[in-house]
Jmol script that loads the backbone (N, CA, C; Angstrom):
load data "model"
ATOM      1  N   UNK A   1      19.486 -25.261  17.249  1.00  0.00           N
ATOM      2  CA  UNK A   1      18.135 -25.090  17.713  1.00  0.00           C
ATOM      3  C   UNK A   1      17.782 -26.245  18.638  1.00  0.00           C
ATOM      4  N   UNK A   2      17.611 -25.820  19.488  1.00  0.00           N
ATOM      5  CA  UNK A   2      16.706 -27.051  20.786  1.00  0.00           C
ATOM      6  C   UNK A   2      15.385 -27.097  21.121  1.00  0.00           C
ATOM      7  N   UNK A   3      14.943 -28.034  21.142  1.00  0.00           N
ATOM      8  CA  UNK A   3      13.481 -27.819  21.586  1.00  0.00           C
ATOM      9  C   UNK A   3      13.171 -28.048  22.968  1.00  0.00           C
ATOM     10  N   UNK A   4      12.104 -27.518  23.764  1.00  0.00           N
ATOM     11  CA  UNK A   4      11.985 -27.279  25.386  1.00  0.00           C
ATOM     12  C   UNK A   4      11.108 -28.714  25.478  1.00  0.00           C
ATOM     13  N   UNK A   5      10.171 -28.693  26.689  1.00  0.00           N
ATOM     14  CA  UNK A   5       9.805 -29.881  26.906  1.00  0.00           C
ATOM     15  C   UNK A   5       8.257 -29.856  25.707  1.00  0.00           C
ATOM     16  N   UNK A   6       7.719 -28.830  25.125  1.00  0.00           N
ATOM     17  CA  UNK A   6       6.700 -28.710  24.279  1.00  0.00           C
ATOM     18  C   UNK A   6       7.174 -29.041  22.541  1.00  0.00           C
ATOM     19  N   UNK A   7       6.487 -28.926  21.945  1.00  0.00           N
ATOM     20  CA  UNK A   7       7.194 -28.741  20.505  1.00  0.00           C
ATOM     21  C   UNK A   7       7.122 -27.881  19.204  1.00  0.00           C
ATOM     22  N   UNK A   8       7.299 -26.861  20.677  1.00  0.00           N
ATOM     23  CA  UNK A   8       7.784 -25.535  19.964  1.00  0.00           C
ATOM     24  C   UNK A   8       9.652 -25.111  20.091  1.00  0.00           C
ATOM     25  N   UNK A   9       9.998 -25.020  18.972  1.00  0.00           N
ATOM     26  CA  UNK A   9      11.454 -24.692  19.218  1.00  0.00           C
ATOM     27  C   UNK A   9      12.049 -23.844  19.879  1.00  0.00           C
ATOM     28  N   UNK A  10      13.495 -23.625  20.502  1.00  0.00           N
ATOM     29  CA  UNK A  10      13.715 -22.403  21.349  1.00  0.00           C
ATOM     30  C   UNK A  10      15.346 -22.587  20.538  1.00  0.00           C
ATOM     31  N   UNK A  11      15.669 -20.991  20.325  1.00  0.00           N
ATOM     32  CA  UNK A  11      16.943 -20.581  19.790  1.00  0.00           C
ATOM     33  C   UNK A  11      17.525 -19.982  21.178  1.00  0.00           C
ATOM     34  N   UNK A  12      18.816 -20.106  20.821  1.00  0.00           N
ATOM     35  CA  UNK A  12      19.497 -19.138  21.742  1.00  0.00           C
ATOM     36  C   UNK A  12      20.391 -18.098  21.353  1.00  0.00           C
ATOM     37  N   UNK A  13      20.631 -17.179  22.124  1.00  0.00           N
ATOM     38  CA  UNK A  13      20.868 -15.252  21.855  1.00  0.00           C
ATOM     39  C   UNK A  13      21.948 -15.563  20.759  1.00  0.00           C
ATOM     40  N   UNK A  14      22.618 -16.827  21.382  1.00  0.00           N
ATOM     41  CA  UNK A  14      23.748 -16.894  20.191  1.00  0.00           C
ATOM     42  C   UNK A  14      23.230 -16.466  18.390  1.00  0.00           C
ATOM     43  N   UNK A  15      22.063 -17.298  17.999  1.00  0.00           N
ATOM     44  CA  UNK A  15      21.562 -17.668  16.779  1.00  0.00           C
ATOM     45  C   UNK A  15      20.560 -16.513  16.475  1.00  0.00           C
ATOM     46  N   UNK A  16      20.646 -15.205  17.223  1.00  0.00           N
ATOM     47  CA  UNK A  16      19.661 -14.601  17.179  1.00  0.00           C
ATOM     48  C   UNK A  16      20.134 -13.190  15.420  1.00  0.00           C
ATOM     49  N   UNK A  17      21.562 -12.994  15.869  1.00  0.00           N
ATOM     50  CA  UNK A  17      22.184 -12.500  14.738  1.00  0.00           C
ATOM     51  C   UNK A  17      21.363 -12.741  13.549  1.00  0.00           C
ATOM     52  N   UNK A  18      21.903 -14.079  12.864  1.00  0.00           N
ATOM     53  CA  UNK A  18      21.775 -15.401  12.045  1.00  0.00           C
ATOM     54  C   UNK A  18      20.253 -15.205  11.519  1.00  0.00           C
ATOM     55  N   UNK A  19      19.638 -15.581  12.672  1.00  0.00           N
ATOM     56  CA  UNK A  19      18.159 -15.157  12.189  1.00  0.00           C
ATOM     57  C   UNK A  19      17.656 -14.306  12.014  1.00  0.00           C
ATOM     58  N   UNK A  20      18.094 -13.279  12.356  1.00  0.00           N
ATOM     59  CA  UNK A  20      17.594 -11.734  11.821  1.00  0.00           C
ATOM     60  C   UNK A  20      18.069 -11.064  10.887  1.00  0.00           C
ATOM     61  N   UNK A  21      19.327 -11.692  10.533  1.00  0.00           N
ATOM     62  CA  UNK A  21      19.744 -11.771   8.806  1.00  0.00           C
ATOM     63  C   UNK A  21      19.082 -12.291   7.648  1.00  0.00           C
ATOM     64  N   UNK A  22      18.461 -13.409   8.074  1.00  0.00           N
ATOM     65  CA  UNK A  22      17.703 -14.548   7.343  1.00  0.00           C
ATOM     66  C   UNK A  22      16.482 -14.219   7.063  1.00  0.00           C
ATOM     67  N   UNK A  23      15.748 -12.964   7.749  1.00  0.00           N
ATOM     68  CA  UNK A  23      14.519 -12.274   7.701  1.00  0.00           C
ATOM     69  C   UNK A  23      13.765 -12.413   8.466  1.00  0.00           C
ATOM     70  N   UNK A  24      14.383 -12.858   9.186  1.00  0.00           N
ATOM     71  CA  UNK A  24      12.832 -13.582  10.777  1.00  0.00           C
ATOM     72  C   UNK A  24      12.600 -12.424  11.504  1.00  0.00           C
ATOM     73  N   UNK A  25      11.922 -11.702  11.933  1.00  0.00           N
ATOM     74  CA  UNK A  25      10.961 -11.097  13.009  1.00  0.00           C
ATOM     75  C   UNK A  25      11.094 -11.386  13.863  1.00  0.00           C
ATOM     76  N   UNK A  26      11.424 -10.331  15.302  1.00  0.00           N
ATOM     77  CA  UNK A  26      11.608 -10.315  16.544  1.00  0.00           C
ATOM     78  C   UNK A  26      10.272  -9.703  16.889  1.00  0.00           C
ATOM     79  N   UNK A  27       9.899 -10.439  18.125  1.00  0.00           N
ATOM     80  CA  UNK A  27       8.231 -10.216  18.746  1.00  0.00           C
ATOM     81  C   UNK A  27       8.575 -10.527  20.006  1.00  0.00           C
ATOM     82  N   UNK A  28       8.686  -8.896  20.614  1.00  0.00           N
ATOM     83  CA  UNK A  28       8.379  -9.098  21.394  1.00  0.00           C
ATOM     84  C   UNK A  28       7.070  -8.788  22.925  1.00  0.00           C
ATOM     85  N   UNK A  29       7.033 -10.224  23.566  1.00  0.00           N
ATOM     86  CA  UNK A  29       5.637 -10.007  24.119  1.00  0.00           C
ATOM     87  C   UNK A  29       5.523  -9.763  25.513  1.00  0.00           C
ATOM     88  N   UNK A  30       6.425  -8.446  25.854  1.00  0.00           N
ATOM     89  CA  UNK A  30       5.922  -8.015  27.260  1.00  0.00           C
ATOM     90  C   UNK A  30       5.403  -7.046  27.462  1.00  0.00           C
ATOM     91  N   UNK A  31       4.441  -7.039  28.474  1.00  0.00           N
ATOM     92  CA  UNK A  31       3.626  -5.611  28.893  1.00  0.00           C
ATOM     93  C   UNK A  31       4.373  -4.555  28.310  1.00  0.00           C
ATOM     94  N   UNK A  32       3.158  -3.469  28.620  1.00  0.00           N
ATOM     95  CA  UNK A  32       3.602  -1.969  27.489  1.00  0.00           C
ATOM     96  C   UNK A  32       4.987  -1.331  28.385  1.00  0.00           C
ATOM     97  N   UNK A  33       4.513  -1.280  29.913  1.00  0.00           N
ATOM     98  CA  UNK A  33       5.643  -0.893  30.788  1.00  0.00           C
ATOM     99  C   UNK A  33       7.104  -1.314  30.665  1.00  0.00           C
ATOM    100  N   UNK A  34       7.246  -2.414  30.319  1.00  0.00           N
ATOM    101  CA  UNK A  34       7.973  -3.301  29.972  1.00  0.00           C
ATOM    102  C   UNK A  34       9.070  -2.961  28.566  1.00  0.00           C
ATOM    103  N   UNK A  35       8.315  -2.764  27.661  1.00  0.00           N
ATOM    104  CA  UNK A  35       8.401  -2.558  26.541  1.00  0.00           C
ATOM    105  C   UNK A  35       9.316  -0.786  26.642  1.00  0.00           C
ATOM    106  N   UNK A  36       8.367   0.081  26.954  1.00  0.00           N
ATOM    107  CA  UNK A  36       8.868   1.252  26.754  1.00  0.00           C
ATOM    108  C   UNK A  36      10.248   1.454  27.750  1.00  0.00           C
ATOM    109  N   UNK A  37      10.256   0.815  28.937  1.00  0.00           N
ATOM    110  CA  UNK A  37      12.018   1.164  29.531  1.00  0.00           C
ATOM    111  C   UNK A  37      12.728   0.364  28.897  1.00  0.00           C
ATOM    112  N   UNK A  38      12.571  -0.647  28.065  1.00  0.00           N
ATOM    113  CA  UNK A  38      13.414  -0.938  26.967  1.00  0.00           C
ATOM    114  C   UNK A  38      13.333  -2.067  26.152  1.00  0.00           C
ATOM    115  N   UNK A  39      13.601  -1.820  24.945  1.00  0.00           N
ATOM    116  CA  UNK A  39      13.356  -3.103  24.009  1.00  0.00           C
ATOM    117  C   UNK A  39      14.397  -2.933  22.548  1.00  0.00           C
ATOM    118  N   UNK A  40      14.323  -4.160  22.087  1.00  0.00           N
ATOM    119  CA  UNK A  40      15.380  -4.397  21.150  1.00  0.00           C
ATOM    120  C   UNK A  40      14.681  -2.972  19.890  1.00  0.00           C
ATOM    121  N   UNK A  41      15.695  -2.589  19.614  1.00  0.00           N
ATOM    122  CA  UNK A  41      15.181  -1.796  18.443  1.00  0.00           C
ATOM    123  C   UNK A  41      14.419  -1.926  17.386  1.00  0.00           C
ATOM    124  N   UNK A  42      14.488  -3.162  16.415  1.00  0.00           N
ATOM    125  CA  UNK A  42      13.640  -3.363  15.506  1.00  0.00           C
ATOM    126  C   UNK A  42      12.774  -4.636  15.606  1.00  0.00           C
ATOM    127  N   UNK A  43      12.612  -4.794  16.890  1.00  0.00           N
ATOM    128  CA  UNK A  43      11.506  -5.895  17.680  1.00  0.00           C
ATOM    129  C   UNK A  43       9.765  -4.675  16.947  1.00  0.00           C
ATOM    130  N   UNK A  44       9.183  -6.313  16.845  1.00  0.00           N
ATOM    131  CA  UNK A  44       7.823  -5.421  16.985  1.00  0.00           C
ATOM    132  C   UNK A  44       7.186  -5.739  17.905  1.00  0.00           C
ATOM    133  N   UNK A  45       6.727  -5.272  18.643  1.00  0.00           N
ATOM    134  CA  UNK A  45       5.480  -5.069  20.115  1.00  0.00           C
ATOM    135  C   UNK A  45       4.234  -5.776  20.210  1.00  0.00           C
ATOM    136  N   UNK A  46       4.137  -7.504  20.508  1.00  0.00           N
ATOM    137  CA  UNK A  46       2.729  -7.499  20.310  1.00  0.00           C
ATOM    138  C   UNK A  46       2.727  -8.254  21.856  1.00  0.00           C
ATOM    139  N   UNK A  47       2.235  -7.579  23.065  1.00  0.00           N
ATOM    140  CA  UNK A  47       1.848  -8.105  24.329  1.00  0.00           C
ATOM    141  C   UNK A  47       0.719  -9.382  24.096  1.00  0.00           C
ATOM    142  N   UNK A  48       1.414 -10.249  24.924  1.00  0.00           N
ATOM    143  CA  UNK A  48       1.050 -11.473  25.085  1.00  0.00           C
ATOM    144  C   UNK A  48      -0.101 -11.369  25.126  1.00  0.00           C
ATOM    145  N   UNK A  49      -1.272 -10.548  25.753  1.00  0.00           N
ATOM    146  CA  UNK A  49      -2.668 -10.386  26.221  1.00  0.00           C
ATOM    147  C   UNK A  49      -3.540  -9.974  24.667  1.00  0.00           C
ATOM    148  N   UNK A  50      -2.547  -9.559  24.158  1.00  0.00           N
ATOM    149  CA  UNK A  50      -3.147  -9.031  23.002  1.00  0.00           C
ATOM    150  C   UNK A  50      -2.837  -9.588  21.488  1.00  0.00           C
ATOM    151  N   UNK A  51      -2.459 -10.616  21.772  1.00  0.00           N
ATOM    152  CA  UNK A  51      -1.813 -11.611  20.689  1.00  0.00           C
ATOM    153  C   UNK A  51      -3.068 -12.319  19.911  1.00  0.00           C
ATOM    154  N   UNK A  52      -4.122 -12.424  21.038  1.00  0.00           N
ATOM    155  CA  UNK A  52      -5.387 -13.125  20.171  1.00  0.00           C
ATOM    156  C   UNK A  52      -5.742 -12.659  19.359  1.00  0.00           C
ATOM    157  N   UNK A  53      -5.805 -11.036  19.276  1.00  0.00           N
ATOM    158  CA  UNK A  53      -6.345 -10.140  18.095  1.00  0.00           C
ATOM    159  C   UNK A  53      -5.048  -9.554  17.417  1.00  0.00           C
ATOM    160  N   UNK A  54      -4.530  -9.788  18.040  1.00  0.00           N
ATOM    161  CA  UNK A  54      -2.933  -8.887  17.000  1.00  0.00           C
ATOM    162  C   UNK A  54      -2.428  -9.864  16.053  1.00  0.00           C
ATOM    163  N   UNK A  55      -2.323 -10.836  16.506  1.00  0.00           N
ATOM    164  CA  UNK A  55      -2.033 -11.963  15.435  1.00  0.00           C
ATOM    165  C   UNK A  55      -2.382 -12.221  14.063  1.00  0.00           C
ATOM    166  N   UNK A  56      -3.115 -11.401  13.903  1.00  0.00           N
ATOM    167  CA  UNK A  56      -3.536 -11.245  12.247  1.00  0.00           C
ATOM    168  C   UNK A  56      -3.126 -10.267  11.444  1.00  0.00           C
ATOM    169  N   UNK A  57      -2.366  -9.111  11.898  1.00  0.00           N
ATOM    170  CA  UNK A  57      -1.801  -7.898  11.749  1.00  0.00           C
ATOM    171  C   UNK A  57       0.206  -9.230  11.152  1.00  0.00           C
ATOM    172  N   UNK A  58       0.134 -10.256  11.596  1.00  0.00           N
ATOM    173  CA  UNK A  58       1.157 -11.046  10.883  1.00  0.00           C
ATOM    174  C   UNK A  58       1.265 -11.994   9.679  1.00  0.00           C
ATOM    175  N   UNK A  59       2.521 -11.907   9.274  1.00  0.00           N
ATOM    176  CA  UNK A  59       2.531 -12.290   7.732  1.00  0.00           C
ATOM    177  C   UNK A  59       2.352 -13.993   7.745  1.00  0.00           C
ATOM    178  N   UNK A  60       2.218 -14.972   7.396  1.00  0.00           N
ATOM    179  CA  UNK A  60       1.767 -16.441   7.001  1.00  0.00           C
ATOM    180  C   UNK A  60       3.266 -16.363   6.334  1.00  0.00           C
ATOM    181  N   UNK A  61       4.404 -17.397   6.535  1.00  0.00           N
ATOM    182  CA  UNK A  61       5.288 -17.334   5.661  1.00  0.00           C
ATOM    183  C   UNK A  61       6.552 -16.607   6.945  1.00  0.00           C
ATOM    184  N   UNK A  62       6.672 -16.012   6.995  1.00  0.00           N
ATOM    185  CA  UNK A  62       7.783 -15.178   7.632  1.00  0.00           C
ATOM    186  C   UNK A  62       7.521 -16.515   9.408  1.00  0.00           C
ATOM    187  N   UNK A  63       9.129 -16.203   9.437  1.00  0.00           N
ATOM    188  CA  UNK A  63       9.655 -17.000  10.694  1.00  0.00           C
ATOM    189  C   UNK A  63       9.496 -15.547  11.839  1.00  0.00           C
ATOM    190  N   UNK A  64       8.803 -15.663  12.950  1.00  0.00           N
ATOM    191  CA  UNK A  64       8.548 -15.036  14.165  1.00  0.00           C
ATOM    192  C   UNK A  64       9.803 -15.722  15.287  1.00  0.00           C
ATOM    193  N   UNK A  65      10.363 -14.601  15.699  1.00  0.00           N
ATOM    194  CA  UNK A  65      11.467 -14.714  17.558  1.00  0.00           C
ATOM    195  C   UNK A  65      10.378 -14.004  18.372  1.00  0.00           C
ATOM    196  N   UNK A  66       9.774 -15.049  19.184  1.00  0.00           N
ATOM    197  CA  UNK A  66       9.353 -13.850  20.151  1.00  0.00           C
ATOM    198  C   UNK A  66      10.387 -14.204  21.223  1.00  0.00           C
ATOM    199  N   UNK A  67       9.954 -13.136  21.917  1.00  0.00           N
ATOM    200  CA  UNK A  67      11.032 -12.711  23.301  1.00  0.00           C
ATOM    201  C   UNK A  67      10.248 -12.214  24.426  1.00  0.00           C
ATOM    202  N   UNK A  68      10.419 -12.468  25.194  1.00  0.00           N
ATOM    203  CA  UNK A  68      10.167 -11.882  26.333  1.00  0.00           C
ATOM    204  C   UNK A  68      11.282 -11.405  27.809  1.00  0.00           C
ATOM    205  N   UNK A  69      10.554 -11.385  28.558  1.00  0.00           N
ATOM    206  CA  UNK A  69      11.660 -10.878  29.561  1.00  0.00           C
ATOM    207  C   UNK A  69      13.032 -12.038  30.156  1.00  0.00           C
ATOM    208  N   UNK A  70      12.301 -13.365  30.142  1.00  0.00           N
ATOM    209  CA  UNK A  70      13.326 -14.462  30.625  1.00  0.00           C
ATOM    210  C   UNK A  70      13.202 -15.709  29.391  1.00  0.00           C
ATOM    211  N   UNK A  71      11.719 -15.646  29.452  1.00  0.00           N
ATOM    212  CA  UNK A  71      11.720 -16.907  27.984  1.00  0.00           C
ATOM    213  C   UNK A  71      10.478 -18.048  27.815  1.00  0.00           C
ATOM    214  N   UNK A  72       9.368 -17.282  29.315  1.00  0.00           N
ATOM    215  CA  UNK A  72       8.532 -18.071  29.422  1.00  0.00           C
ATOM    216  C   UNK A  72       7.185 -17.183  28.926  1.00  0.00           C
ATOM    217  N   UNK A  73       7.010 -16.495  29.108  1.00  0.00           N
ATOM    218  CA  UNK A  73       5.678 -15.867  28.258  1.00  0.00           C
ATOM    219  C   UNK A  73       5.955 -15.808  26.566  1.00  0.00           C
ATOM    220  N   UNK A  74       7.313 -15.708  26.305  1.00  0.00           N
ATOM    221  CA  UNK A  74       7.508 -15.878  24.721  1.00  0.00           C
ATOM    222  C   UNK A  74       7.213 -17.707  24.018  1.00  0.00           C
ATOM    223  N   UNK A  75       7.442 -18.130  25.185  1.00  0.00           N
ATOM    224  CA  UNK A  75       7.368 -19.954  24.930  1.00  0.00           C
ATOM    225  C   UNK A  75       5.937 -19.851  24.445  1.00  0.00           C
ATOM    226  N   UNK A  76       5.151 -19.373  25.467  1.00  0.00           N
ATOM    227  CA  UNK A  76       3.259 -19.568  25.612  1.00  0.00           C
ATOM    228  C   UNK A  76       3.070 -18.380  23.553  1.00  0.00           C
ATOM    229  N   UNK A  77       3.677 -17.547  24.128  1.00  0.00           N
ATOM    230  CA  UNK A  77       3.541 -16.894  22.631  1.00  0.00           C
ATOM    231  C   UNK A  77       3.973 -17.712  21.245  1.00  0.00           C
ATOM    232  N   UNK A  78       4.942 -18.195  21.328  1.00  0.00           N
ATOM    233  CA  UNK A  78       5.339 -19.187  20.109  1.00  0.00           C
ATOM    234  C   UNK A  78       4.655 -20.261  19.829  1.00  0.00           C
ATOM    235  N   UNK A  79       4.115 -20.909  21.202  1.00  0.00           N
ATOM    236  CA  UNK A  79       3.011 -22.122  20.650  1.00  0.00           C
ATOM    237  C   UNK A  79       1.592 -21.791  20.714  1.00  0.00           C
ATOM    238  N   UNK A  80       1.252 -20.282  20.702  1.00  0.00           N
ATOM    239  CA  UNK A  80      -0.603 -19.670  19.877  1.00  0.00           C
ATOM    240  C   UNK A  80       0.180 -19.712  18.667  1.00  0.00           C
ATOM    241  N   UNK A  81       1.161 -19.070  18.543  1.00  0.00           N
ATOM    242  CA  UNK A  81       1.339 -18.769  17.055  1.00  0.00           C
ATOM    243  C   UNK A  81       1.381 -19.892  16.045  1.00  0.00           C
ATOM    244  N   UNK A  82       1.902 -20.481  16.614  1.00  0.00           N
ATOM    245  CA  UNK A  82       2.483 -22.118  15.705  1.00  0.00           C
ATOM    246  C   UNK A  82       0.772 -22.668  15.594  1.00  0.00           C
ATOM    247  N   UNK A  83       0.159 -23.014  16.431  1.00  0.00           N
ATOM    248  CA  UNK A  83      -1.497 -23.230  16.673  1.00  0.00           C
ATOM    249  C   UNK A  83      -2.082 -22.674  15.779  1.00  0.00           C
ATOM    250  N   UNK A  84      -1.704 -21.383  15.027  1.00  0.00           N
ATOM    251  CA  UNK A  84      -2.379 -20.195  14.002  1.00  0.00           C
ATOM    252  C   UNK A  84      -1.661 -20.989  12.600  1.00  0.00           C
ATOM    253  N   UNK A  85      -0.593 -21.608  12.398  1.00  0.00           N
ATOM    254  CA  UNK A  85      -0.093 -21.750  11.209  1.00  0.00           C
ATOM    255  C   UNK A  85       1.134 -21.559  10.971  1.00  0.00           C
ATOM    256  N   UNK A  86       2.222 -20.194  11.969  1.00  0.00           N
ATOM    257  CA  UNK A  86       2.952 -19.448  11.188  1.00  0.00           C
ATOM    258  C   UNK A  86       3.970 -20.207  12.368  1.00  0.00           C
ATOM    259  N   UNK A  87       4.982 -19.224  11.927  1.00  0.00           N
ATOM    260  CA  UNK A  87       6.421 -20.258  12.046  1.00  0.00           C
ATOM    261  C   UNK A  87       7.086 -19.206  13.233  1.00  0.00           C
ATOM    262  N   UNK A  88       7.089 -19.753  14.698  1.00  0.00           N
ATOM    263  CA  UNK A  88       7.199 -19.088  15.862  1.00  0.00           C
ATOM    264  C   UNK A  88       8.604 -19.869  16.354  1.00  0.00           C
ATOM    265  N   UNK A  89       9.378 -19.056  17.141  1.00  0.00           N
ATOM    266  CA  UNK A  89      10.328 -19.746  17.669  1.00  0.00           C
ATOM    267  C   UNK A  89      10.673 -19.128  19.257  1.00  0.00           C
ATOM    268  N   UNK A  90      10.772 -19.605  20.095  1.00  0.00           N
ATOM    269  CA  UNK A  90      11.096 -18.805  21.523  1.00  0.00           C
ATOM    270  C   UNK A  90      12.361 -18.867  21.571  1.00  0.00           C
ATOM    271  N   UNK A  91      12.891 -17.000  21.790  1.00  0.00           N
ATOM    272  CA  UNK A  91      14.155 -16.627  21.842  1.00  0.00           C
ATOM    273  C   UNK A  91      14.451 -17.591  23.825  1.00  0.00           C
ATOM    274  N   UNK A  92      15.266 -17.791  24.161  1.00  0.00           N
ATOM    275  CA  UNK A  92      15.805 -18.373  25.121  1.00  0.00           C
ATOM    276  C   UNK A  92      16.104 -17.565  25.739  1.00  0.00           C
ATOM    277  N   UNK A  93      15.806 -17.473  27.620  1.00  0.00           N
ATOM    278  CA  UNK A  93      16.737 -15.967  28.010  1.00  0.00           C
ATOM    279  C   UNK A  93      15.785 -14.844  27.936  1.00  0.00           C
ATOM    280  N   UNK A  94      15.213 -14.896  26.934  1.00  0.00           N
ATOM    281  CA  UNK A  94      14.706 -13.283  27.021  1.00  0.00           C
ATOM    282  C   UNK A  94      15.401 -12.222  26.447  1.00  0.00           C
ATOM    283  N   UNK A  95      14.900 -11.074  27.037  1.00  0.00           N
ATOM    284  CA  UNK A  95      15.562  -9.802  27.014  1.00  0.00           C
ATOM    285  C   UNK A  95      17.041  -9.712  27.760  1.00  0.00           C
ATOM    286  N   UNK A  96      16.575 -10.550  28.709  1.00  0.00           N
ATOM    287  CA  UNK A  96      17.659 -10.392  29.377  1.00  0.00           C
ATOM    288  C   UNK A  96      18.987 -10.877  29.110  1.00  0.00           C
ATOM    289  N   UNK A  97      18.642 -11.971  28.252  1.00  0.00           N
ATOM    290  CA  UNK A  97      19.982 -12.577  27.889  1.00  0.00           C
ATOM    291  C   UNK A  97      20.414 -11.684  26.904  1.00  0.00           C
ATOM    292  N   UNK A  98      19.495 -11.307  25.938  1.00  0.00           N
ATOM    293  CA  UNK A  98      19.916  -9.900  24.519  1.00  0.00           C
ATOM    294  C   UNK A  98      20.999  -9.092  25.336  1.00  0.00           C
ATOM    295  N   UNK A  99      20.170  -8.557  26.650  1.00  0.00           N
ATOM    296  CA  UNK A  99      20.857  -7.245  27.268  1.00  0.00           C
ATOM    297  C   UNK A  99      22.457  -7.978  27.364  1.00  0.00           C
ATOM    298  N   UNK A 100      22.318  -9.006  28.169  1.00  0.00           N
ATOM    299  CA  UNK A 100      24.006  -9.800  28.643  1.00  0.00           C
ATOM    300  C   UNK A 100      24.634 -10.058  27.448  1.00  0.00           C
ATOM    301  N   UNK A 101      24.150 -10.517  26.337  1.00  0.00           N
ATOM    302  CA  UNK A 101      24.790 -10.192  25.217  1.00  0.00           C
ATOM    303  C   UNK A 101      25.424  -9.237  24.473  1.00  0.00           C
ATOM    304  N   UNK A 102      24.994  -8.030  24.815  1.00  0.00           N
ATOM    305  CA  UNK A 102      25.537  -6.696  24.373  1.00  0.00           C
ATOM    306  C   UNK A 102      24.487  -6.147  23.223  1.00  0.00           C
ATOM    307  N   UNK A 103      23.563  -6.639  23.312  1.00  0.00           N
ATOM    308  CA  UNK A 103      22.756  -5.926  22.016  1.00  0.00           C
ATOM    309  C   UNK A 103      22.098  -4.682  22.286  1.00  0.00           C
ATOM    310  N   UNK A 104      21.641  -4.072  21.947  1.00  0.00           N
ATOM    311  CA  UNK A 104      21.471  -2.407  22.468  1.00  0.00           C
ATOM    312  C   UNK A 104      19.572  -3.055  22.657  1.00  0.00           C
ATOM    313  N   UNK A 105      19.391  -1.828  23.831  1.00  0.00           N
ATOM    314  CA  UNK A 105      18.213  -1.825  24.630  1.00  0.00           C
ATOM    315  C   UNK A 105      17.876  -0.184  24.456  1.00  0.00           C
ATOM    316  N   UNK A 106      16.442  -0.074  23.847  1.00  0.00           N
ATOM    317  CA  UNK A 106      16.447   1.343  23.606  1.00  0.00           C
ATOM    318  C   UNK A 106      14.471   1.589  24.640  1.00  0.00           C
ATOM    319  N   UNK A 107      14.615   2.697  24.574  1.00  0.00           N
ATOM    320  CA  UNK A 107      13.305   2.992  25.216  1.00  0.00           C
ATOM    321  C   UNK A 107      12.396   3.105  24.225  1.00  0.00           C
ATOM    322  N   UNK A 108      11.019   3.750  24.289  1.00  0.00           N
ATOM    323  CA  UNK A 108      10.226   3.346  23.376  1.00  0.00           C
ATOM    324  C   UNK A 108      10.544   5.594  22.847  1.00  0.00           C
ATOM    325  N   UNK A 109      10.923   6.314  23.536  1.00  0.00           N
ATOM    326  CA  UNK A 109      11.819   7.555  22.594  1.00  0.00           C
ATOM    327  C   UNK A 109      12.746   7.566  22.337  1.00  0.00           C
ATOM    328  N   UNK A 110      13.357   6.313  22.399  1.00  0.00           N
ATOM    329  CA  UNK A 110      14.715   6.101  21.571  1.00  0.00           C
ATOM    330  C   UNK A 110      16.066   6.187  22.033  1.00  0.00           C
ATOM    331  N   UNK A 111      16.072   6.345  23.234  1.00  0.00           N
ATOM    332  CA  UNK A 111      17.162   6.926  24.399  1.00  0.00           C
ATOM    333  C   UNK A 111      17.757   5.409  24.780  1.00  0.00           C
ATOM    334  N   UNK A 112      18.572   5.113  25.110  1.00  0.00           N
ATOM    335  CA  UNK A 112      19.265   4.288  25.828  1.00  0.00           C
ATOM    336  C   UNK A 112      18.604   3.316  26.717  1.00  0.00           C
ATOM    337  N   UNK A 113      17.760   2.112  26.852  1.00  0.00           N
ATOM    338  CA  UNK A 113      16.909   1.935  27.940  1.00  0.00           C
ATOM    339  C   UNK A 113      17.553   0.657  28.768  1.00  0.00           C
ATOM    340  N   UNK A 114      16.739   0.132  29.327  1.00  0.00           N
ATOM    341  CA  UNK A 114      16.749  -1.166  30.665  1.00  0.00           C
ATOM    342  C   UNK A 114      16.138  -2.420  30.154  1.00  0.00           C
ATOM    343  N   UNK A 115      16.233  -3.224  30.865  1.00  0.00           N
ATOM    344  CA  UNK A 115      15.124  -4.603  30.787  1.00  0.00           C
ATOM    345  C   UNK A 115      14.391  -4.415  32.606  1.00  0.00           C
ATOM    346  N   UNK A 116      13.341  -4.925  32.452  1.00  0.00           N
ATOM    347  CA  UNK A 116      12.497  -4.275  33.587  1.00  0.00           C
ATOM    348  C   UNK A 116      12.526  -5.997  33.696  1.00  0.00           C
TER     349      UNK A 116
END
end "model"
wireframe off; spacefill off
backbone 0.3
color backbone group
């Protein structure tokens, strides 16, 4: 785990396995457009814009990955969250690195999707 120039932590795609074994939550926070041509399968959906009020719809206790498309709107997402209490970490990369990794990218009907 490394931390960026803030002090909020950032994992990389490598450790992403690991942590989603361990029980941590993938969040990810890009627009809806975004989201539906493709996203990690058992990611949950909370757009960055809408994090002020969605953020309570989350558990106190459970470790949060957010993600985003490269790694900078998930950064801004991990340190509201951490600000709230709960335990946020910015996936590194993004989606995009998931995708270069080989992890499957599905649409929001379930079909095969993209990173936009």
């Amino acid at each position: 785990m490394h931390h960026l120039g803030s002090s909020i932590p950032a994992i990389d795609i490598t450790e992403i396995a690991h942590e989603l074994e361990q029980g941590s939550i993938l969040i990810d926070v890009r627009e809806q457009h975004e989201w539906n041509a493709g996203h990690a399968p058992d990611a949950l959906h909370l757009p960055l814009q809408q994090l002020r009020t969605l953020h309570t719809t989350l558990t106190v206790g459970t470790r949060y990955l957010a993600i985003c498309r490269s790694g900078s709107r998930s950064q801004a997402a991990a340190e509201f969250l951490q600000k709230l209490g709960h335990t946020a970490v910015n996936v590194r990369g993004g989606m995009l690195a998931w995708e270069d990794a080989g992890y499957p990218v599905m649409t929001h009907e379930g079909t095969a999707g993209t990173v936009l």
